[in-house]
C-alpha atoms as one frame of an Amber mdcrd trajectory, in Angstrom:
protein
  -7.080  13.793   2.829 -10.377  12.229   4.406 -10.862   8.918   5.892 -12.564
   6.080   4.797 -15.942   5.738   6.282 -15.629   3.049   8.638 -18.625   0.784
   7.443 -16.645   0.846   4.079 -13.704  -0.913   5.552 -15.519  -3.048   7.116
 -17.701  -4.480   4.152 -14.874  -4.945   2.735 -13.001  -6.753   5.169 -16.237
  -9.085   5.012 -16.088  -9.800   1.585 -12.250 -10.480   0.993 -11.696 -14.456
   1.080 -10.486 -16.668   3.150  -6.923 -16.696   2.936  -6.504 -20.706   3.108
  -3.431 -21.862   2.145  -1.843 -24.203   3.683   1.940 -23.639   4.507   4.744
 -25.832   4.206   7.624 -25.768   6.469  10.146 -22.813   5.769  13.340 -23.910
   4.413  16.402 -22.553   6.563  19.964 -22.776   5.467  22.772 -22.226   7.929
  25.244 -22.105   5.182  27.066 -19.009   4.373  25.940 -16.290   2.691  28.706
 -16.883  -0.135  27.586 -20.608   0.003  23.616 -20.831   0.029  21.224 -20.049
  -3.058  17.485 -19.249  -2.906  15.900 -22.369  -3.672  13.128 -21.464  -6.666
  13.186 -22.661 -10.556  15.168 -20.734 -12.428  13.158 -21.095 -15.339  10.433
 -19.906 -14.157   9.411 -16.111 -14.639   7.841 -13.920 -12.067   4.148 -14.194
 -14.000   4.663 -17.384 -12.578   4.702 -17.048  -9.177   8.327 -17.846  -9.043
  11.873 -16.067  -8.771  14.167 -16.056 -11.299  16.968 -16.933  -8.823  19.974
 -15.882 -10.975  18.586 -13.100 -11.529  17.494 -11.786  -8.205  21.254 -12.781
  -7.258  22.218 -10.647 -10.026  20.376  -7.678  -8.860  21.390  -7.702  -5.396
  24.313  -8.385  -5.688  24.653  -5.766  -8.747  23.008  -3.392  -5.926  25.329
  -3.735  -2.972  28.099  -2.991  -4.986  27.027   0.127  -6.744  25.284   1.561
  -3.780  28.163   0.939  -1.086  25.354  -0.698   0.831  27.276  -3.508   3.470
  24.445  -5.828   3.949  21.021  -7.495   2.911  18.912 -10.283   4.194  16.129
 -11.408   2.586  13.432 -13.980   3.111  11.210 -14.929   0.319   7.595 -16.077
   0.196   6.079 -18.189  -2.544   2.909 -20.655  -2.764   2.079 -19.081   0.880
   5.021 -20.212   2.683   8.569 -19.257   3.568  10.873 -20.793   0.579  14.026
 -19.200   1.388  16.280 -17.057   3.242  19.571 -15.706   2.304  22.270 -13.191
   3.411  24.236 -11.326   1.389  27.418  -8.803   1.771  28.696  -7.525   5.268
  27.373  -7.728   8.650  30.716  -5.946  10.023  32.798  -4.260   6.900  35.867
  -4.049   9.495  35.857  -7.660  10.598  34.718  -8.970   7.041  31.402 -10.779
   9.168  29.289 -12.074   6.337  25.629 -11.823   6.424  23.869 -14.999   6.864
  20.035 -16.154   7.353  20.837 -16.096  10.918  22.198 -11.868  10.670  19.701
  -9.738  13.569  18.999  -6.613  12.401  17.173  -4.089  14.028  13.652  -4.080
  12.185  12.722  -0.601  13.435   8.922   0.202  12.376   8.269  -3.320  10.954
   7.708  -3.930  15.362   4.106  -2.312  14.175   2.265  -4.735  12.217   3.712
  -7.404  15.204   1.945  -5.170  17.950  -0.816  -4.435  15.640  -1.871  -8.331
  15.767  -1.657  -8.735  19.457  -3.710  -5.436  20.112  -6.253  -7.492  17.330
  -6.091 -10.465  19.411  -6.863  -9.247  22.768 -10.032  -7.392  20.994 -11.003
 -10.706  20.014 -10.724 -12.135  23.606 -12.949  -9.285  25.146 -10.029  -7.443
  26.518 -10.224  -4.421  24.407 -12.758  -2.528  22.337 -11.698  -1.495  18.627
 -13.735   1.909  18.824 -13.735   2.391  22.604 -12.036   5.918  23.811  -8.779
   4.386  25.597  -8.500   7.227  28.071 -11.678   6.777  29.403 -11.973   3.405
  29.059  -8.951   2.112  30.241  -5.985   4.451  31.087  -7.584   7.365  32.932
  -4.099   7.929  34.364  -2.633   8.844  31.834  -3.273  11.800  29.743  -1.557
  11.615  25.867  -2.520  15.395  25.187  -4.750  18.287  26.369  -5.463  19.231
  23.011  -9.340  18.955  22.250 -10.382  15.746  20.852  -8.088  13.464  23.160
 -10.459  11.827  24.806 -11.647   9.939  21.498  -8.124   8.429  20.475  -9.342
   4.243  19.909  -7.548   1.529  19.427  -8.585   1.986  15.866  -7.404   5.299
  14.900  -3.916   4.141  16.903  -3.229   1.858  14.242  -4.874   3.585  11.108
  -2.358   6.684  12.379  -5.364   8.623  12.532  -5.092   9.148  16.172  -3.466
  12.857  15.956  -0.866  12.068  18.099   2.842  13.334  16.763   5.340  11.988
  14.464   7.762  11.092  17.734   8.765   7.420  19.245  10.029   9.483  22.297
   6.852  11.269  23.768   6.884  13.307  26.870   3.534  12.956  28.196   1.209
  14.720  27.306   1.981  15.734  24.081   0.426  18.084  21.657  -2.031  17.335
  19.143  -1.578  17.840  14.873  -5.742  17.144  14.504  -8.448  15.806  16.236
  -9.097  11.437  15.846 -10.159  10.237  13.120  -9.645  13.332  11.007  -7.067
  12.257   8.742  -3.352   9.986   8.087  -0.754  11.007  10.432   1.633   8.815
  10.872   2.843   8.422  14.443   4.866   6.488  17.091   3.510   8.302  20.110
   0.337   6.598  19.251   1.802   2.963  19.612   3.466   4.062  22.540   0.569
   5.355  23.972  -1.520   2.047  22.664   1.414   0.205  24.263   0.190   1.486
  27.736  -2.756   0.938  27.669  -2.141  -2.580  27.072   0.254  -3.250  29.628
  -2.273  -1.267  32.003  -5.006  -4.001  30.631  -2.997  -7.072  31.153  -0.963
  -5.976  34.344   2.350  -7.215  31.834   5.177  -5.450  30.791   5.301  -5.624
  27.016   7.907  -7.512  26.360   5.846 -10.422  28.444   2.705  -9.926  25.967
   4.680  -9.739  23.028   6.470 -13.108  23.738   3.113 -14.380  25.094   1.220
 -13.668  21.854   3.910 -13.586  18.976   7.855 -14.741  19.710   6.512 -17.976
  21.788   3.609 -19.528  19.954   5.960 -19.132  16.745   9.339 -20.210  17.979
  10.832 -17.236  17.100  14.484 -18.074  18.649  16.590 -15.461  17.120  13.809
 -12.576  17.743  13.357 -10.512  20.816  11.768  -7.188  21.291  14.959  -5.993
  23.696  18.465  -6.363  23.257  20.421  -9.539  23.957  24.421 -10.125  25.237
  24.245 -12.369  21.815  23.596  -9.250  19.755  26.605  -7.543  20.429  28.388
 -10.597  17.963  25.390 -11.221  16.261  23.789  -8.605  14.934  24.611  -6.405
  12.134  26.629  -3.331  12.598  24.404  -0.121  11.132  26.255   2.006   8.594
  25.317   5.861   7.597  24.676   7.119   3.850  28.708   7.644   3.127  28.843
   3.817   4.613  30.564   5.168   7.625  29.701   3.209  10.775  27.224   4.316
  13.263  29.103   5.144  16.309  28.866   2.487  19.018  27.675   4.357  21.402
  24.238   5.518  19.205  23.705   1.662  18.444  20.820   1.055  19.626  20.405
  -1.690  22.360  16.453  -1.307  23.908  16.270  -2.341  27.487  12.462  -2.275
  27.493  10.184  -3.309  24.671   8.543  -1.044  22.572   5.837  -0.908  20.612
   6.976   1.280  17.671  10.048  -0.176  16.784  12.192  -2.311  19.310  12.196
  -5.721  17.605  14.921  -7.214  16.381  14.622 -10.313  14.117  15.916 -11.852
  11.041  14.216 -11.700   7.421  13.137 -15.734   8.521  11.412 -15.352  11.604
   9.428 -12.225  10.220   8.564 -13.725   7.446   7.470 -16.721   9.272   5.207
 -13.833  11.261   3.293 -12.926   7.988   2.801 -16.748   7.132   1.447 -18.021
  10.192  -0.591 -14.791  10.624  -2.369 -14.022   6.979  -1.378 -16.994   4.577
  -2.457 -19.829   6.871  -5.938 -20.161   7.565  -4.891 -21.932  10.736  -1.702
 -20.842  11.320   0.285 -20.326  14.558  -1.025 -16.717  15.235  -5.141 -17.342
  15.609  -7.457 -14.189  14.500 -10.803 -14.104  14.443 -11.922 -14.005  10.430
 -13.326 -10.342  10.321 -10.804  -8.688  12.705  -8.127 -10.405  10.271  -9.512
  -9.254   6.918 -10.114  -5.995   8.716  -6.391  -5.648   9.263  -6.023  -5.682
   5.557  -9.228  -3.726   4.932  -8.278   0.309   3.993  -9.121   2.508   7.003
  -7.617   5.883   5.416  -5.957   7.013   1.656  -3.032   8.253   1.578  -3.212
   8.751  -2.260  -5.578   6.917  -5.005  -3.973   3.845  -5.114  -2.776   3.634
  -1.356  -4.059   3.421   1.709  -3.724   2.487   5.494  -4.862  -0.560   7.358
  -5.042  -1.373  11.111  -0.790  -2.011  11.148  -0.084  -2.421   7.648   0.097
  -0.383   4.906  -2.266  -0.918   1.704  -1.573  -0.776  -1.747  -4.658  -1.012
  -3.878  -5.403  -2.696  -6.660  -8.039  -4.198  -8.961  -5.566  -7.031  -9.612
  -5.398  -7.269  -6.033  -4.437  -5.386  -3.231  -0.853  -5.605  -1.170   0.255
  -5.333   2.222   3.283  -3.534   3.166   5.225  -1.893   5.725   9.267  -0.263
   5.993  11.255   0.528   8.903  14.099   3.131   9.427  16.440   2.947  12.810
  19.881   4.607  13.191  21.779   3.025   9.381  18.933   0.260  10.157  16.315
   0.064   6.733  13.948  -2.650   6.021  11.201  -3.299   4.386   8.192  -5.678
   4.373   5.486  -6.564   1.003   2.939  -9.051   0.258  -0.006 -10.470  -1.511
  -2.852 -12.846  -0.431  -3.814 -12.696  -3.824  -0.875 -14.052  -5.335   0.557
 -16.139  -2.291   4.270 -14.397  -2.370   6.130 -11.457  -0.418   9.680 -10.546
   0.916  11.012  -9.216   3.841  14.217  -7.084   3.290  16.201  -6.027   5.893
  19.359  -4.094   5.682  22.043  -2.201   7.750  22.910   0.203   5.756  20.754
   4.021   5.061  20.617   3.638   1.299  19.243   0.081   2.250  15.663   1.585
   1.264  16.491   2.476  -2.362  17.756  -0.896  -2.810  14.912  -2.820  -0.655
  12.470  -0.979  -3.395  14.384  -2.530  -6.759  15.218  -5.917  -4.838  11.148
  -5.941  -3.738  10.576  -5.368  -7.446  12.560  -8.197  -8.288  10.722 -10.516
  -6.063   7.089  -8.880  -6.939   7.102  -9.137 -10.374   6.915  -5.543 -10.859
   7.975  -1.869  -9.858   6.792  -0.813  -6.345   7.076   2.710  -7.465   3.672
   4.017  -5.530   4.129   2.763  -2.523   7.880   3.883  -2.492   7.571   7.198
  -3.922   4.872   8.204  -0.944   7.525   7.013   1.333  10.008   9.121  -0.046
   7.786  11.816  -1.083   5.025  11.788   1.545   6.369  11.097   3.998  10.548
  12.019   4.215  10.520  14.908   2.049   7.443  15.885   4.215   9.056  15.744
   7.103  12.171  17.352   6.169  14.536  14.066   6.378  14.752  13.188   2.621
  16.076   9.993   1.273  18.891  10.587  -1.906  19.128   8.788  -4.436  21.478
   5.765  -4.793  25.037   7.162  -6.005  25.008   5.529  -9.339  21.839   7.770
  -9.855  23.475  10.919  -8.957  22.638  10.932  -5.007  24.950  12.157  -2.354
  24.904  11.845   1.442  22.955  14.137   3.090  24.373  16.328   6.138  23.786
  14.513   8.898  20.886  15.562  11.770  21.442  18.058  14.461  20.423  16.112
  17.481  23.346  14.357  18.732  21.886  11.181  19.417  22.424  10.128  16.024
  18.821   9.762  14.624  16.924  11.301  12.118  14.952  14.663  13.290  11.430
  15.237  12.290   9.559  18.252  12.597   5.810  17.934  13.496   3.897  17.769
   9.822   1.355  20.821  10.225  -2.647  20.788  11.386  -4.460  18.811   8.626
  -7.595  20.381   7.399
């Protein structure tokens, strides 16, 4: 697999338009999840731009109780702004907690596109060069690998995962190398966390200060936070395995220190506020300069003909217009993250359950208008099966659990996806 030539993805980021639309304020219900509805016209088909509301009830509800999945939260995006937000089935299965728009969940990976936009904005402020070797630039200190080609990991190729680094969100410094920058798509957490350094080197701020600096402050985001809070252990949703068997307490986990790859915890409302104020406002809460935002949305590698990888997001291409998209996988925590500029709608999904990603891709579906069946099957196909930690199918289509990982700490292993030629 080659990468996109970089003047490519940057034409391109020049000649996408404006995304102006104007959003309204996002409607919030604190009713319960057997009590609230998503607002839309039921009439109304998905060609439309709208949800057919009894039937995305249908569906997830339909899902949750053929799958065994406890929970689902999901915030919905129409006409460029946040329209609703609804929980559905079991925070705690033991206590009978219901799910609410107010449920945290752990959103894992989804912390990436978040980090992704702050590392854009302090490019735009002078603080940090796109294409500028971070080692020697600005973390000399610190050396991410001795394998050759090291020296050339950028801020870029950090958030393409073209940086080489490995598969790992625990690195022990340095690490070793699966292909030299800028070769190829490797997905990878020890680049973040590297990326993460260098930006609390550049700032002289821990990252939980930038992060609320740049993202949880300027949007309000009151029931986010990139480390855990006392509130959490009542509020947030208890994580369940594939069998629906509760993660044990002690492997919850409960991040001390904010990181870059996957710390955040949030609702389905406040990320989805994230995406408005960030991409479907053209002055929203979250400022970006005009190319470096269209660049974030501009393809930087393929992964296969029709997808591809941004700077934090990845791509689904098409001629009737392209998507962003992102998932996220934590200890029994799944979610899941889609939209389009084009068409001025998305969905986050979060869930606490493992089989929560089979049933993020039909309820996603649902809410898209159509099957999301490339950009799910390279998740399960590229990368999973790749890496040894498959996702089964939901038991009503013939899955069963899978034995669970070796390491004791309760999350999935990985080995390190071989040298890329």
């Amino acid at each position: 697999m080659q990468p996109m030539p970089k003047d490519l993805s940057r034409r391109q980021a020049l000649k996408l338009s404006a995304a102006s639309l104007a959003a309204l304020s996002p409607v919030k219900s604190h009713a319960s999840a057997e009590e609230t509805s998503l607002a839309a016209d039921k009439g109304a088909s998905p060609a439309d731009g709208h949800i057919e509301t009894g039937r995305l009830h249908h569906t997830i509800n339909g899902l949750l109780e053929s799958s065994g999945l406890p929970g689902l939260s999901i915030a919905v995006i129409e006409n460029g702004r946040v329209a609703a937000v609804q929980g559905f089935g079991y925070a705690n299965k033991r206590t009978k907690q219901p799910v609410t728009d107010s449920t945290v969940f752990q959103a894992a990976s989804l912390t990436k596109p978040t980090f992704a936009y702050v590392v854009l904005r302090l490019c735009e402020e002078g603080r940090l060069n796109l294409d500028a070797p971070l080692t020697q630039r600005y973390l000399p200190e610190l050396t991410p690998s001795t394998s050759p080609g090291a020296d050339r990991i950028t801020a870029r190729t950090v958030l393409a995962h073209m940086s080489g680094l490995p598969i790992t969100h625990f690195p022990k410094w340095p690490e070793q190398m699966d292909f030299a920058p800028g070769e190829c798509f490797g997905y990878s957490g020890a680049a973040y966390i590297y990326l993460q350094r260098v930006v609390e080197q550049v700032l002289g701020l821990p990252l939980l200060e930038v992060m609320n600096k740049y993202v949880t402050l300027p949007l309000g985001l009151t029931d986010s936070s990139y480390v855990w809070r006392p509130e959490y252990e009542t509020g947030a949703a208890v994580a369940y395995d594939f069998d629906n068997t509760p993660i044990r307490e002690a492997e919850r986990s409960r991040p001390e220190q904010a990181n870059a790859a996957g710390s955040l915890h949030t609702t389905p409302g406040d990320y989805a506020k994230f995406l408005v104020e960030l991409l479907f406002r053209k002055d929203g809460a979250l400022p970006l300069d005009y190319t470096l935002k269209r660049m974030m949305l501009s393809p930087q590698v393929r992964l296969t003909n029709r997808l591809a990888w941004g700077l934090g997001w990845g791509l689904r291409l098409s001629e009737d217009g392209d998507r962003f998209w992102h998932w996220g996988d934590s200890r029994g925590y799944m979610s899941y993250a889609v939209g389009s500029l084009d068409r001025r709608k998305g969905v986050v999904i979060l869930t606490n359950g493992r089989n929560g990603l089979r049933v993020a891709e039909q309820v996603a579906a649902k809410v898209m208008g159509d099957a999301e069946s490339d950009t799910f099957a390279w998740i399960y196909n590229g990368f999973y099966a790749r890496n040894e930690a498959p996702i089964p199918p939901l038991p009503t289509d013939g899955g069963m659990p899978p034995p669970m990982p070796p390491d004791a700490g309760g999350r999935r292993t990985f080995r390190k996806p071989p040298k890329r030629r």
